[in-house]
N, C-alpha and C positions, 0 to 999 in steps of 0.2 A: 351515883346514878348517872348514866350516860345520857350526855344530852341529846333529844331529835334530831339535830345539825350540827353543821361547825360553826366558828366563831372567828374563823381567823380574816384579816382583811380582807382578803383575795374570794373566799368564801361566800360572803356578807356580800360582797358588790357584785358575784355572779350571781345570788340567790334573786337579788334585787333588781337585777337588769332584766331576769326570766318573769317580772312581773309577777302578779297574782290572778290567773283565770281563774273566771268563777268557779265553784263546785258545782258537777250534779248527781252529789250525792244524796240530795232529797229527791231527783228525778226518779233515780232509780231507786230506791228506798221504799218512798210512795208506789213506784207501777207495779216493785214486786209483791207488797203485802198486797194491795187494792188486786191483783190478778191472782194470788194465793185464796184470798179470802172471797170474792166475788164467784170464783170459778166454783170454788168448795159448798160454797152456800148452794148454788146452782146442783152439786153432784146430792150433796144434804140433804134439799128438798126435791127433789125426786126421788130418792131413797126413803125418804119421809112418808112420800104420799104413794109407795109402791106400785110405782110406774119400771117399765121397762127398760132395761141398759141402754138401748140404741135411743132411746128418748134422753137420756143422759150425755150420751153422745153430739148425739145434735143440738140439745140445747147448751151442750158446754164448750162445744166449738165454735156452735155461732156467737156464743157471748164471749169469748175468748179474742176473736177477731177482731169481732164489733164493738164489742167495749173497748177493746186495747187501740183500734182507729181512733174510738173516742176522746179517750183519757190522754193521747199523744195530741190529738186536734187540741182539745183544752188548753191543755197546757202551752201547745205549743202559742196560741192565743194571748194564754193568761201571760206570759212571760214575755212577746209582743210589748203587749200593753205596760208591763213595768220598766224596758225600753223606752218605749214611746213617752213613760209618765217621768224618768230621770232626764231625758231631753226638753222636753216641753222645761221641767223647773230650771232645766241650764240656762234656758233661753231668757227665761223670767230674772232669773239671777243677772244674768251680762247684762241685762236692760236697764235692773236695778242698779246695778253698778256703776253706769253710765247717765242715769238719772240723778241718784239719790245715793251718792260715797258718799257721804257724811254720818248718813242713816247705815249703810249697811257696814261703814268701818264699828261702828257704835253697835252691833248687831254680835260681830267679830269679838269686842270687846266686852261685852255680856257674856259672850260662851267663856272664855275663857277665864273670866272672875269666877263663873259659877264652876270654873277647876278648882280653884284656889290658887292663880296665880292675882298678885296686887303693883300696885305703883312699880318701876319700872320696871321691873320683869314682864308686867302684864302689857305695857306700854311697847317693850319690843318684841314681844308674841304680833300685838297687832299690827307692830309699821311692818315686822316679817312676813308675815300671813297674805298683806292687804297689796304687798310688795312684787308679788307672785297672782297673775288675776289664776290662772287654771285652778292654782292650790287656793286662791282666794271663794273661786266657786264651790271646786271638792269640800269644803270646808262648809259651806253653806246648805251645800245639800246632806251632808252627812250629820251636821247638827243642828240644823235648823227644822230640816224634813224628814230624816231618819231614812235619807236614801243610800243605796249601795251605788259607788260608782263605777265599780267594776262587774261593764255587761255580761248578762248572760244568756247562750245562743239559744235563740227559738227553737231551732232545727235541732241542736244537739239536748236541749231537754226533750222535744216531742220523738227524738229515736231512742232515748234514754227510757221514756217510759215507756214505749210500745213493747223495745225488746226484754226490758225488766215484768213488763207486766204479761204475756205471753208466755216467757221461758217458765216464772213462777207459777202461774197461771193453768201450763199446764200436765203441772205435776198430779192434783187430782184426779187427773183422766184417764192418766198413764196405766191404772192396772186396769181400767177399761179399757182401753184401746187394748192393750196385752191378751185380754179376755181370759183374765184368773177367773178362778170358781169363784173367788171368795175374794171379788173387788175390793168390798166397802171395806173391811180391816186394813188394806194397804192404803186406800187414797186418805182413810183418817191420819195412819200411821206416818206416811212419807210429806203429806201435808203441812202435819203437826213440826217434824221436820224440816221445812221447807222455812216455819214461822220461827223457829227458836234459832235456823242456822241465819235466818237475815236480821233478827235483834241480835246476834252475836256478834258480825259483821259488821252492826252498825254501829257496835261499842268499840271498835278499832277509831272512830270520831270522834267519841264523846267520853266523859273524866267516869260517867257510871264503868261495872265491870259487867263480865263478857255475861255474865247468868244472869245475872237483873234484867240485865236489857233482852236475855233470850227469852227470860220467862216473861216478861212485861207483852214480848209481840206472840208471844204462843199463848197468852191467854185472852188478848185482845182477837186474835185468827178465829182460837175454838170458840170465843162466845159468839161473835157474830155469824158462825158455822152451827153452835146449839141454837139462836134464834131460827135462822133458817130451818132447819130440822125439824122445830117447834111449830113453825107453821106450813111446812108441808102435812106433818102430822095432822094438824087442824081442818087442811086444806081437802084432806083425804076424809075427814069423817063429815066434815058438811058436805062433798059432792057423792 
């Protein structure tokens, strides 16, 4: 089997000097099934409650927009905040450090007993570790508070999800906008679509295969698509 990368020296120390940015590949991930399924639920229950195309229209563009500002604002916030929350314990950490080394060398030396390193292999883990304050804090916050210390951009998750969740988004509309006879068969069809080819994609990341993971998001799409349905349906016979 062919390895992912190389292995040779030279390899190794350019792979390692290019660092590791974060991924956003949950940004977009998340904006496109939340704009997939959101959007569809919307075209669903209007169809549901047999209301008119252009009423489809407007409310699937307005939610298209508005939601996808939203869901980019969020995030772009939420991710802020996990910034803000891996600095704040940096600070906490250097403090400690400079308070209480005794305490946090002994803190250093717990993590790594509970690897399975002992007597002096575990002893030069720590004078190593303790030796280095950057890698001594990375080390703190990574196993003490289960933080990631490689940042990830505000800005490039909130453009990550607006444009994932928009393009996905808005595939449902598409044979509205087109103005086929016979909308609703394509926005279910190219939808459906839409869900199986982004869990397919998403198994180019992860150890599952490419149909688990297509069927896994195409069935999670169409049920919260048949909910919606369901209660436009409902929506229709009590008004």
């Amino acid at each position: 089997m062919a390895s992912e990368h190389e292995h040779s020296r030279a390899a190794i120390a350019s792979r390692l000097a290019r660092g590791h940015p974060a991924s956003s590949l949950r940004d977009w991930v998340y904006g496109a099934i939340d704009g997939a399924i959101t959007t569809f639920a919307i075209v669903a229950g209007v169809v549901g409650a047999n209301l008119e195309t252009r009423v489809v229209l407007i409310l699937g563009a307005a939610n298209l927009f508005a939601d996808g500002v939203s869901m980019a604002a969020a995030n772009f916030v939420g991710t802020r905040a996990e910034a803000e929350e891996v600095a704040r314990m940096r600070a906490t950490e250097e403090r400690h450090i400079d308070t209480e080394p005794t305490g946090e060398r002994e803190e250093i030396r717990q993590i790594y007993r509970a690897k399975g390193l002992t007597g002096t292999a575990l002893e030069q883990m720590v004078r190593l570790v303790t030796s280095r304050r950057r890698l001594w804090v990375d080390t703190m916050l990574a196993e003490e508070y289960g933080l990631s210390v490689a940042p990830r951009s505000p800005w490039r998750a909130a453009v990550a999800t607006f444009a994932a969740f928009v393009v996905a988004g808005a595939v449902p509309l598409s044979p509205f906008v087109a103005g086929l006879a016979d909308p609703v068969p394509w926005a279910v069809g190219l939808t459906a679509a839409v869900f199986f080819g982004i869990g397919t994609l998403k198994s180019a990341w992860s150890p599952r295969g490419w149909l688990a993971s297509g069927l896994e998001t195409l069935a999670i799409g169409l049920g919260a698509a048949t909910v919606a349905f369901a209660i436009g349906r409902l929506l229709e016979a009590l008004v």
